[in-house]
C-alpha positions as CSV (number, residue, x, y, z in Angstrom):
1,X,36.5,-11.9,10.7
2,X,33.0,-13.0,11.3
3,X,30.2,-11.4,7.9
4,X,26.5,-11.7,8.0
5,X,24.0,-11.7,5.3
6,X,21.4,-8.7,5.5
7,X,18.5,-10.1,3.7
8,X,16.6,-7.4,2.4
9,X,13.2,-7.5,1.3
10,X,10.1,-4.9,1.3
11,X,12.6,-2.7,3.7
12,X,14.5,-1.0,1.2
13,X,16.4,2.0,4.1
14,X,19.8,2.4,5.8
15,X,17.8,4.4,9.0
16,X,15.9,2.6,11.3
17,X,16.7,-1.0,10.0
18,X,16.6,-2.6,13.1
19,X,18.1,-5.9,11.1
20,X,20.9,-4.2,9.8
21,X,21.5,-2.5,12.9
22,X,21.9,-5.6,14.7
23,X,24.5,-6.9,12.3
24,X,26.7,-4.4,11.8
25,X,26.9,-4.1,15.6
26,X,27.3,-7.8,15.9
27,X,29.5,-8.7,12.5
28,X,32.6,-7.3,11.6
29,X,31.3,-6.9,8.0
30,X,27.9,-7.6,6.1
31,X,27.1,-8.7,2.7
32,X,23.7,-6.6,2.0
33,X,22.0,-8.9,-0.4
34,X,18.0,-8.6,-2.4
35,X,16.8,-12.0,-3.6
36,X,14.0,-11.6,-6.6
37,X,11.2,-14.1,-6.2
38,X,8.0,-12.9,-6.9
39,X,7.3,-16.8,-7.6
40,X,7.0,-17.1,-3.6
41,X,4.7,-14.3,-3.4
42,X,1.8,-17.2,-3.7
43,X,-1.0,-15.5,-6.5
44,X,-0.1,-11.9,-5.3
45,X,3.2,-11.3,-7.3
46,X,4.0,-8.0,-7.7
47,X,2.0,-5.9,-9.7
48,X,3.1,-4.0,-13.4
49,X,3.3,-0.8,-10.6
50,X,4.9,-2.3,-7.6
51,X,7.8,-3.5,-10.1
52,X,8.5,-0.2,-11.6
53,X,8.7,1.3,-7.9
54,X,10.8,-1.8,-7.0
55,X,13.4,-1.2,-9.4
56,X,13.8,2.6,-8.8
57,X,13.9,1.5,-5.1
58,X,16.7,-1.0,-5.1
59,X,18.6,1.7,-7.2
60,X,18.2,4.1,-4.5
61,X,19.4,1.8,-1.7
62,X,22.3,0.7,-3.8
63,X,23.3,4.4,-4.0
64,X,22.9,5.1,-0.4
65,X,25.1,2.0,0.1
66,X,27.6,2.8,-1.9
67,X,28.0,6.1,-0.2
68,X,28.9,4.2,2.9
69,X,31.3,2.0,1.7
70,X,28.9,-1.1,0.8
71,X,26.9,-1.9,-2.1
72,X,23.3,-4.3,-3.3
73,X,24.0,-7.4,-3.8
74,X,21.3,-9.0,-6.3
75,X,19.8,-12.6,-7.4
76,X,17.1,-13.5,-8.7
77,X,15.8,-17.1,-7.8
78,X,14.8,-19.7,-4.9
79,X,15.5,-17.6,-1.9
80,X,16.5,-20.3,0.3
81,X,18.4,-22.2,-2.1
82,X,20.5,-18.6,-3.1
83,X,20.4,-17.5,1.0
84,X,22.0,-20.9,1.3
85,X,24.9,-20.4,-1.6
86,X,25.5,-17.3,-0.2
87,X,26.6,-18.6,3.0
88,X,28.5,-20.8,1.6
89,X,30.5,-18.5,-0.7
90,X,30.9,-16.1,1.6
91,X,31.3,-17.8,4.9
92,X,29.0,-15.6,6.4
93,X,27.3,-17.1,10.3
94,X,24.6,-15.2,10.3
95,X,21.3,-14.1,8.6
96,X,19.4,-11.1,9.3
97,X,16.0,-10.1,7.9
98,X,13.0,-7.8,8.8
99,X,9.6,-9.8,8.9
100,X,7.2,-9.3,6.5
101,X,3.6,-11.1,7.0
102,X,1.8,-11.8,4.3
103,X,0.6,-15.5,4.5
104,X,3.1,-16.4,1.7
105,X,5.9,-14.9,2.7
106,X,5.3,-16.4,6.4
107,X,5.3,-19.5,5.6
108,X,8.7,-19.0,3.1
109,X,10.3,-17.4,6.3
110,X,10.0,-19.9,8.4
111,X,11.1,-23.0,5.9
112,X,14.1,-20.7,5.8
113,X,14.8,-20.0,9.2
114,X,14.5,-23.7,10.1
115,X,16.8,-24.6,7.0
116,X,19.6,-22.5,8.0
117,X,19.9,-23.2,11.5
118,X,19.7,-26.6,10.7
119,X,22.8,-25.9,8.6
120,X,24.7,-23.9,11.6
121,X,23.7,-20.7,10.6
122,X,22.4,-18.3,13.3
123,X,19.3,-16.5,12.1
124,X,17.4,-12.9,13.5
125,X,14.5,-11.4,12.6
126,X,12.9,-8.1,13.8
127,X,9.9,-5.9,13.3
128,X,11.0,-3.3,10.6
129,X,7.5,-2.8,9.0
130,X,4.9,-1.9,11.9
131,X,4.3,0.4,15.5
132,X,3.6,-3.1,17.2
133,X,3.6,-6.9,15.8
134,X,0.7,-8.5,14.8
135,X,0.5,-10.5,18.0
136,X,1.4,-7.9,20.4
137,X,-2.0,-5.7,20.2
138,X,-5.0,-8.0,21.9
139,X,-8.6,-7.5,23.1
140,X,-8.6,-8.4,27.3
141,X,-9.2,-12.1,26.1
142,X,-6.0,-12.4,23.9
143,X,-8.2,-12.5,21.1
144,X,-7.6,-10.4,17.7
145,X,-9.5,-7.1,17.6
146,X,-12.1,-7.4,14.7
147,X,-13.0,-3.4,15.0
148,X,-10.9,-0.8,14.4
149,X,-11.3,1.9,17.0
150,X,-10.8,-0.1,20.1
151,X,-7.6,-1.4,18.0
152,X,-6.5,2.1,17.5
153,X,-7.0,3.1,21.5
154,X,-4.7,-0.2,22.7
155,X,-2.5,0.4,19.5
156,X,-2.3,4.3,20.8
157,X,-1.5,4.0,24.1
158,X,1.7,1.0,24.1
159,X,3.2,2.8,21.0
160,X,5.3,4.6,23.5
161,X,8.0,7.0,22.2
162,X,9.8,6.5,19.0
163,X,13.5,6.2,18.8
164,X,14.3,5.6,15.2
165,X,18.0,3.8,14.5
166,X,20.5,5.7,13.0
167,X,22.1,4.1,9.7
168,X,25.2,2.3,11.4
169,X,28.4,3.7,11.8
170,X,30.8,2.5,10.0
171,X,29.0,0.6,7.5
172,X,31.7,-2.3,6.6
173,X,30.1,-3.7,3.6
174,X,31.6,-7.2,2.3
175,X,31.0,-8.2,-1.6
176,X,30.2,-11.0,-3.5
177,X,30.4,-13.2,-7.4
178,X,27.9,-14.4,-8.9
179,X,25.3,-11.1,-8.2
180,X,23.2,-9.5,-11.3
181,X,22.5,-6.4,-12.9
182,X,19.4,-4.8,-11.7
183,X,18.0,-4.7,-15.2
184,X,18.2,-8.3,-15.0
185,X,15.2,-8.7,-13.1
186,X,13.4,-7.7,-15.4
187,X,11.4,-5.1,-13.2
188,X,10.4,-2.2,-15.9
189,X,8.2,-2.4,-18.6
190,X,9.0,-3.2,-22.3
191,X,6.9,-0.9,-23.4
192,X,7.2,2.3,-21.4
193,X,4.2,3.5,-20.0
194,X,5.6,4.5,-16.9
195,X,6.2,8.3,-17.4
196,X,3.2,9.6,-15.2
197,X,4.5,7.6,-12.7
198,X,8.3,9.0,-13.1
199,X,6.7,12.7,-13.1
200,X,4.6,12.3,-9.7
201,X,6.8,9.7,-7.7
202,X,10.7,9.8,-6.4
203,X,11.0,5.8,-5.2
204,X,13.6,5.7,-2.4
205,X,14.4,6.9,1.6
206,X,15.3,10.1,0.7
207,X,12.2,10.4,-1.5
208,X,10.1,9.2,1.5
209,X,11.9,11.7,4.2
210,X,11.4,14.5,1.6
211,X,7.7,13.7,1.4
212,X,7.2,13.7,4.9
213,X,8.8,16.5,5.7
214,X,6.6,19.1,2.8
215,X,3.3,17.3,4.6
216,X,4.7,18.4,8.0
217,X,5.1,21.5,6.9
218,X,2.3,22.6,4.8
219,X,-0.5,19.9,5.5
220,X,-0.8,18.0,8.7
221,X,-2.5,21.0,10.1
222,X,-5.5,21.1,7.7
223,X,-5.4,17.2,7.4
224,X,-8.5,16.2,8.7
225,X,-10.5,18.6,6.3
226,X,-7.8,18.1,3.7
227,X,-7.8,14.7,3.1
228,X,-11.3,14.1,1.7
229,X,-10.9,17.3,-0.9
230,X,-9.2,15.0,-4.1
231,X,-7.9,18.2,-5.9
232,X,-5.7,19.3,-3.1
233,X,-2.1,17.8,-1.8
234,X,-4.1,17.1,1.2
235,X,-2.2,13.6,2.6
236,X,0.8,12.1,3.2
237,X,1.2,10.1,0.1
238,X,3.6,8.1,1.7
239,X,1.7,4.8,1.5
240,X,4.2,3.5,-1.3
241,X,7.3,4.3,0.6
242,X,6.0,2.9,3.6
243,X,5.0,0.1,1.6
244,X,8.3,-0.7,0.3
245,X,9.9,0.0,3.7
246,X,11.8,3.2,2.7
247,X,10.9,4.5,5.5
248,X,8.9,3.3,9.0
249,X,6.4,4.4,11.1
250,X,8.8,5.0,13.9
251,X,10.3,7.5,11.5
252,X,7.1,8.9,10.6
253,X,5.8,9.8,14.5
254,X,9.3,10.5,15.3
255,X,10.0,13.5,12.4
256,X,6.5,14.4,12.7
257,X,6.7,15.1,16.5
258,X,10.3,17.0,16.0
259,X,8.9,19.2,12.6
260,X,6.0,20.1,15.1
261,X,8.0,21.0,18.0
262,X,9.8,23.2,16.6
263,X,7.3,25.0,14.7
264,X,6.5,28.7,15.9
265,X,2.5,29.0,16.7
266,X,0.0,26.7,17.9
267,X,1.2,23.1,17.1
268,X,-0.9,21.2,15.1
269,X,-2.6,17.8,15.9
270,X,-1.6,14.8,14.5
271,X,-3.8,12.7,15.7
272,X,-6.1,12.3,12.3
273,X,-2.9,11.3,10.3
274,X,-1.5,8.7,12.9
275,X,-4.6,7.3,13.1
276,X,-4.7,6.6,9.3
277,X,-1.5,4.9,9.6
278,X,-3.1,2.9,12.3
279,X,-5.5,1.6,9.6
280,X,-2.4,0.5,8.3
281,X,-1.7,-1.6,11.1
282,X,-5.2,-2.9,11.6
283,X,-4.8,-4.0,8.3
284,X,-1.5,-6.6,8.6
285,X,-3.1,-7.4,12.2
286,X,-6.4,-8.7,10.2
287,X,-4.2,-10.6,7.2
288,X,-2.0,-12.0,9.9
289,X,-4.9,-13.5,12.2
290,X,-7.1,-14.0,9.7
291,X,-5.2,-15.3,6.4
292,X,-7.7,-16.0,4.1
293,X,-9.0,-13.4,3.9
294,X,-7.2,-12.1,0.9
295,X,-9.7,-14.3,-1.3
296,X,-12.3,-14.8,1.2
297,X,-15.0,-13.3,2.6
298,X,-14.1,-12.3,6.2
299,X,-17.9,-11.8,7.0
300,X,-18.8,-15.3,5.7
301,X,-22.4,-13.9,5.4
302,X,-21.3,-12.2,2.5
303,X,-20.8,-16.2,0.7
304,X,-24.1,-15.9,0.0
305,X,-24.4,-12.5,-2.1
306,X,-25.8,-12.2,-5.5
307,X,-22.8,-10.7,-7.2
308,X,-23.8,-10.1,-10.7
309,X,-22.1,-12.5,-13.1
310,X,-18.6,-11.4,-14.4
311,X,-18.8,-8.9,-17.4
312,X,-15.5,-8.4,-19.1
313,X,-17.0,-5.3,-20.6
314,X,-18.2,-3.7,-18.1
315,X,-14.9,-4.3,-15.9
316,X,-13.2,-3.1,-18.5
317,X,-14.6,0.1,-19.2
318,X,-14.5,0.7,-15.2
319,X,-10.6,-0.3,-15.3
320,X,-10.3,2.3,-18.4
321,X,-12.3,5.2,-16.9
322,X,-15.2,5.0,-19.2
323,X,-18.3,4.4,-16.8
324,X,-19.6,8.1,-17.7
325,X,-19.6,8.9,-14.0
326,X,-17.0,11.7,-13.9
327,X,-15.8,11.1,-10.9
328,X,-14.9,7.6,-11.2
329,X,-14.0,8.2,-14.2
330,X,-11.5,10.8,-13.1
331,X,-10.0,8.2,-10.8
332,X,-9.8,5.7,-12.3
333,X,-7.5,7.3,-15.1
334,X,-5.5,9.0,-12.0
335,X,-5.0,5.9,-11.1
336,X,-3.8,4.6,-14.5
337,X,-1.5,7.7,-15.0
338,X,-0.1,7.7,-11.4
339,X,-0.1,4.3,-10.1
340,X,-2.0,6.3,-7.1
341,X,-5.5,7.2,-6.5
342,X,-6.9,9.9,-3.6
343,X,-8.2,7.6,-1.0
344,X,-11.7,9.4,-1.0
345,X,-11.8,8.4,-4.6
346,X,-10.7,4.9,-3.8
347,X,-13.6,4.3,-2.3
348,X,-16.2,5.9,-4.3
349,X,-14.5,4.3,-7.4
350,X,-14.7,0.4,-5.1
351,X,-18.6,1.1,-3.8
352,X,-19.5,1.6,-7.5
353,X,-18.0,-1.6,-9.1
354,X,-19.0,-3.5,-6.5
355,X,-22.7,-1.6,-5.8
356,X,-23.6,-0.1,-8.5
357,X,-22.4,-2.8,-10.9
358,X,-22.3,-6.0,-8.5
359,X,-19.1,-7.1,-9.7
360,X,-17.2,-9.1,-7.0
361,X,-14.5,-7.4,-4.6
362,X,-11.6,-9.2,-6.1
363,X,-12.1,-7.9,-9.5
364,X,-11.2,-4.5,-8.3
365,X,-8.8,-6.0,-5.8
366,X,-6.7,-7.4,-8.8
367,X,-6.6,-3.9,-10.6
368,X,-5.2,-2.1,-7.5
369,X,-2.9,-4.7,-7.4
370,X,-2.0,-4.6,-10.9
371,X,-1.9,-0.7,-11.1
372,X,-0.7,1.3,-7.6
373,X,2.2,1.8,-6.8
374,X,1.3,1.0,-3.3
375,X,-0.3,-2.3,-3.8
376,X,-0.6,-4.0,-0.4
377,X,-2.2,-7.1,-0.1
378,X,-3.2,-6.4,3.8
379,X,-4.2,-3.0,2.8
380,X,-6.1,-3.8,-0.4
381,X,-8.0,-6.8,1.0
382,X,-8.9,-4.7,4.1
383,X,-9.9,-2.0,1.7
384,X,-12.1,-3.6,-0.9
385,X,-13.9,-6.2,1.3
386,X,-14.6,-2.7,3.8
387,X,-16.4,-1.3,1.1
388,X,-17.8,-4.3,-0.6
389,X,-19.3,-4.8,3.0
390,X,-17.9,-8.3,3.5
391,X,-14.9,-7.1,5.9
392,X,-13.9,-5.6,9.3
393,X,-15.7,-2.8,10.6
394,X,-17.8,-3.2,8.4
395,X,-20.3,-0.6,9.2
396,X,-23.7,-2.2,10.8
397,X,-25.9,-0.8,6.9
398,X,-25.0,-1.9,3.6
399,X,-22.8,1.2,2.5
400,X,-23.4,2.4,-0.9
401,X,-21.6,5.8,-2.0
402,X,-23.3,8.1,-4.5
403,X,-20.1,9.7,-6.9
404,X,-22.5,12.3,-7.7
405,X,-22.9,13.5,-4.1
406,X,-19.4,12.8,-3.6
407,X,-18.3,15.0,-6.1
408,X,-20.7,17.7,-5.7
409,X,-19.2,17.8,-1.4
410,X,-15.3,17.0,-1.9
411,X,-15.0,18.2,-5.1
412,X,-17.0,21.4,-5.7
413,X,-15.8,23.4,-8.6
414,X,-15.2,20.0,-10.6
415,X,-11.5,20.4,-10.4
416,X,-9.8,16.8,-9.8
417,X,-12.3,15.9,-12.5
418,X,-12.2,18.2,-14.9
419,X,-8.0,17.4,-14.5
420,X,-8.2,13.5,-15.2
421,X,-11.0,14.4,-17.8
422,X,-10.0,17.3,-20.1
423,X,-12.9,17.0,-22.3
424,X,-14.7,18.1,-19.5
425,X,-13.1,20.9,-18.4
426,X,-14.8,23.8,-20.6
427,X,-17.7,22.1,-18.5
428,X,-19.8,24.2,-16.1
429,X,-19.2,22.1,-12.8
430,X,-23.1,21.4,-12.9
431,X,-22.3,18.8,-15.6
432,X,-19.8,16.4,-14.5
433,X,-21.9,16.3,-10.8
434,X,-25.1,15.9,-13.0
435,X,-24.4,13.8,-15.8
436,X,-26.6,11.9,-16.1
437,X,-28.8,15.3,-16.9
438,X,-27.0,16.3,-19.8
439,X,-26.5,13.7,-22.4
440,X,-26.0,16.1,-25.2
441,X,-23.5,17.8,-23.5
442,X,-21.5,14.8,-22.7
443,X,-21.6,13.7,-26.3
444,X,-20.3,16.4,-27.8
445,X,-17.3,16.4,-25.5
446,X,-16.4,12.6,-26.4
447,X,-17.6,11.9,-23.0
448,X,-19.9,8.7,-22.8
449,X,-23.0,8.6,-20.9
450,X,-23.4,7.3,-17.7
451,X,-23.2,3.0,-18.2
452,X,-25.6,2.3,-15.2
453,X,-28.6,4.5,-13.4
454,X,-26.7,5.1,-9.9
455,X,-30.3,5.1,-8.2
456,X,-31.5,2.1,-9.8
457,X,-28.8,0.2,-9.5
458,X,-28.7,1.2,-5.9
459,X,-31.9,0.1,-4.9
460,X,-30.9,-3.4,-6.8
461,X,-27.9,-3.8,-4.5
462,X,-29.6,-3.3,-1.8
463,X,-32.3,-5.9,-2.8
464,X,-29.4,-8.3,-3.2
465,X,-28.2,-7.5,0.0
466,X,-31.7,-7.9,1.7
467,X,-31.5,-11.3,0.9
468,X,-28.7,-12.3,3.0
469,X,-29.5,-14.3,5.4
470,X,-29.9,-12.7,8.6
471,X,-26.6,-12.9,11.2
C-alpha cells in the first residue's frame, strides 16, 4: 500500500490543494504532516501576530481533517532532518508540498528536494499560493516586470478561468508516533494579549470562505469608493487567510464570479478587487526576482538618503499610537488591537515614519511584521519601500501623505478615529483633522500634541530627498 507525506506549510486548506490532490489521487493513503521551524525562516520568523493566527489555523485544518477521516500530524524541528524520519517510519515514497518563495524558504526547499531524491524518495511541488508563478508572467524580453500595471494587463489576460480542486474524495489519512501537541509549539502568547484579535478574526478555511462570501455580497459592488473610507467594512479582509493559504486566489475569482452570477440586478465589477490581489502577486514576483530586496533598497538611489538617525523614542511613541496625529494614531492602535490595519491607513501611518520623521523603512517593516496578522514579507517589503520611495512603481515625485488631509477626505465625521481614540470622541471632527490648532483641547482629553510639524517636516524630507543624486 503505497503513503505519501503531505508537507504542509503556509497552505493550511483541504479545497484547492493542488499537493494534496495529487497524492491522494496517486497514494493509497497520506500522512498529512506540519513541521515548525521558524529557525529556517532566515531573520523574518514569524511575528507575535502571525503565531497566534498560526495556531488557530493548524487547529482548524486538524478539525477539517479529522472530519474526513485523517488528522495533523505535528513536529517541531529541522524540516529535512524530521521530513527524512518520517519517511523512514512510515515508509512513505513520496513527498508533496506547495511552494512557497520567500528567499529563505527557497533555498530550504530545494536542499530538501535534492536530499530526498537522493535518498529514493519521489518528490512534487505545485503552485498553491499564486494566479501564475513567479517565472511565468514576463515583459516581451523575458525580463521581470519592475511596474505594476503592465504586470497586471499580462497577469490579467493568461489567468484564464479558474477551476478550484475539490477536497479529495475519500481522504485515506495514515497516522504516525512520535507527533506533538499543538500547544507544544509554543505559538500563543504567555501573557494574553490576543483578545482583540480573537473578537475581529476567525483563523481557518471556513473562516476565509465565510469572509468572502459577506464581501461578495454586501461590498464588492461599492469597492472602489469603499476601500479608501477606514470606518466602513469596505474590503475583503482576507489578506491573512490568503496569507496563510486558507484559502487561494483561484478560489477567490472562482466564488466571486459564481456569488455575482447569480445575483439578481446589474452585476457588479470586480475588477478594482482582483486587481488588488494582483498587487499581491506583483509583490512575490518582485521578492522572487529580486531577493534582497527585503533589507535593501530596490531603487539603489535611495542608498544615499539622509534617513534621520534612529530614535528609540520617537519609534516608540509611533509604534504605541502617541504621535498626536489622530489619524495615525488611530491606526496605529487598530493595528495593536487587531493585528490589522485599513490599508489607506497603512500608508498614511508608513509615509509619516518615514517622511515626516525620517526614520528608515525597516523600522516600520519590523512592526508590521511583529504586529499583523497578515505579515508578509513580499507584501511588507513591497509596501514600505513603495511608500518610503525606494521601491517598485515607485511614483516618478517623492510621495509624502498629509494625515490631516487624509482624514479630513476618507474620514469625514472623524469616526475610525474618534473609535481607536475614545478620548477624542466627544470631539467636534474639526479637532482630530486640525490638531495641531487646538492644543488645549487636546490636553484636556489626555491626548498629546502633535510630536512633529507635518509641514515642516515635509519640506525637510523633501530637502533630503533633493539631494539624491540625480538617476
Amino acid at each position: 500500500m503505497s503513503l505519501a507525506i503531505v508537507w504542509f506549510r503556509r497552505d493550511l486548506r483541504l479545497a484547492d490543494n493542488p499537493a494534496l490532490h495529487a497524492a491522494c489521487a496517486a497514494h493509497a493513503q497520506v500522512l498529512p504532516a506540519y513541521i515548525h521551524a521558524p529557525d529556517e525562516e532566515g531573520s523574518w520568523s514569524p511575528g507575535a501576530a502571525s503565531r497566534w493566527w498560526l495556531h488557530h489555523s493548524l487547529a482548524d485544518l486538524d478539525a477539517s481533517l479529522r472530519r474526513h477521516h485523517a488528522e495533523l500530524h505535528l513536529r517541531c524541528g529541522d524540516s529535512a532532518r524530521l521530513l527524512a524520519e518520517l519517511v523512514h517510519a512510515t515508509g512513505a515514497e513520496a513527498v508533496y508540498w506547495n511552494r512557497l518563495y520567500e528567499p529563505a524558504a527557497i533555498d530550504r526547499d530545494t536542499r530538501i528536494k535534492q536530499a530526498l531524491r537522493e535518498q529514493g524518495v519521489s518528490v512534487h511541488s505545485f503552485n498553491g499560493a499564486l494566479w501564475r508563478e513567479p517565472w511565468q508572467v514576463a515583459t516581451r524580453t523575458g525580463d521581470p516586470y519592475r511596474v505594476f500595471t503592465p504586470f497586471w494587463r499580462n497577469l490579467r489576460d493568461t489567468i484564464g478561468e479558474p477551476r478550484p480542486l475539490p477536497v479529495p474524495q475519500p481522504l485515506r489519512g495514515a497516522t504516525a508516533a512520535d507527533g506533538v501537541a499543538l500547544e507544544a509549539l509554543g505559538l500563543l502568547p504567555g501573557i494574553r494579549w490576543d483578545a482583540g484579535l480573537a473578537q475581529a478574526w476567525r483563523p481557518g478555511e471556513r473562516g476565509a470562505m465565510e469572509l468572502l462570501e459577506v464581501f461578495a455580497d454586501d461590498a464588492v459592488g461599492d469597492y472602489a469608493q469603499a476601500r479608501d473610507v477606514p470606518s466602513r467594512h469596505g474590503t475583503s479582509r482576507l489578506s491573512p487567510h490568503l496569507h496563510f493559504g486558507e484559502i487561494s486566489p483561484h478560489q477567490v475569482l472562482a466564488t466571486l464570479r459564481r456569488l455575482l452570477d447569480g445575483r439578481p440586478g446589474p452585476r457588479p465589477d470586480p475588477e478594482p478587487f482582483l486587481r488588488e490581489l494582483g498587487w499581491r502577486e506583483f509583490a512575490h514576483h518582485l521578492l522572487y526576482h529580486f531577493p534582497e530586496t527585503h533589507t535593501s533598497n530596490f531603487n539603489p538611489k535611495f542608498d544615499g538618503f539622509p534617513w534621520a538617525k534612529a530614535d528609540d523614542a520617537l519609534i516608540g511613541r509611533w509604534q504605541r499610537g502617541r504621535t498626536g496625529i489622530p489619524l495615525v494614531d488611530a491606526g496605529m492602535r487598530e493595528l495593536w488591537h487587531t493585528g490589522w490595519m485599513h490599508n489607506r491607513v497603512r500608508m498614511v501611518v508608513a509615509s509619516f515614519l518615514t517622511k515626516n520623521l525620517r526614520q528608515h523603512w525597516r523600522h516600520g517593516a519590523r512592526w508590521f511584521w511583529d504586529t499583523l496578522v497578515d505579515a508578509d514579507l513580499a507584501n511588507n517589503t513591497l509596501g514600505w519601500q513603495w511608500v518610503a520611495g525606494c521601491g517598485a512603481d515607485a511614483a516618478p515625485y517623492f510621495r509624502i501623505f498629509n494625515p490631516y488631509l487624509q482624514a479630513a477626505r476618507f474620514d469625514r465625521d472623524a469616526a475610525y478615529i474618534k473609535r481607536w481614540i475614545p478620548e477624542l470622541a466627544a470631539l467636534p471632527a474639526k479637532v482630530p483633522h486640525e490638531a495641531w490648532k487646538h492644543p488645549a483641547a487636546l490636553a484636556a482629553c489626555g491626548y498629546p500634541t502633535p510630536m512633529v510639524e507635518v509641514a515642516a517636516s515635509r519640506d525637510m524630507a523633501l530637502a533630503a530627498w533633493r539631494r539624491l543624486p540625480a538617476g
